[in-house]
C-alpha positions, 0 to 999 in steps of 0.5 A: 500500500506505501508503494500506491501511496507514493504514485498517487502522491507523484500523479497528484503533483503532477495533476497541479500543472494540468490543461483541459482539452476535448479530442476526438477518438476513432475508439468507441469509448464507454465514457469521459477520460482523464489524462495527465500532462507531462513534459516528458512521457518516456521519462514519466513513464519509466519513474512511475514504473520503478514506483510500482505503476503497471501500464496498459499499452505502450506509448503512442502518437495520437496527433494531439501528443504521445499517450498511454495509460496506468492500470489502476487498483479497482480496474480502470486506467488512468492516461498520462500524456505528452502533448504536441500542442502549446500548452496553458501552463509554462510546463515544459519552461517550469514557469506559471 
C-alpha cells in the first residue's frame, strides 16, 4: 500500500500543472477520460514504473501528443500524456 501511496502522491503533483482539452477518438469509448500532462512521457513513464505503476499499452502518437495509460487498483486506467500542442501552463519552461 506505501508503494500506491507514493504514485498517487507523484500523479497528484503532477495533476497541479494540468490543461483541459476535448479530442476526438476513432475508439468507441464507454465514457469521459482523464489524462495527465507531462513534459516528458518516456521519462514519466519509466519513474512511475520503478514506483510500482503497471501500464496498459505502450506509448503512442495520437496527433494531439504521445499517450498511454496506468492500470489502476479497482480496474480502470488512468492516461498520462505528452502533448504536441502549446500548452496553458509554462510546463515544459517550469514557469506559471
Amino acid at each position: 500500500m506505501k508503494t500506491l501511496t507514493v504514485l498517487a502522491t507523484a500523479l497528484i503533483l503532477v495533476a497541479c500543472a494540468s490543461n483541459s482539452g476535448m479530442y476526438s477518438s476513432s475508439e468507441d469509448a464507454s465514457g469521459p477520460e482523464l489524462y495527465l500532462m507531462c513534459d516528458d512521457v518516456h521519462r514519466t513513464v519509466e519513474e512511475l514504473r520503478v514506483r510500482g505503476a503497471v501500464f496498459v499499452r505502450p506509448v503512442a502518437d495520437q496527433g494531439f501528443g504521445l499517450v498511454t495509460a496506468i492500470r489502476l487498483p479497482g480496474g480502470g486506467e488512468l492516461g498520462l500524456y505528452q502533448p504536441k500542442h502549446p500548452v496553458a501552463l509554462g510546463l515544459r519552461s517550469g514557469t506559471p
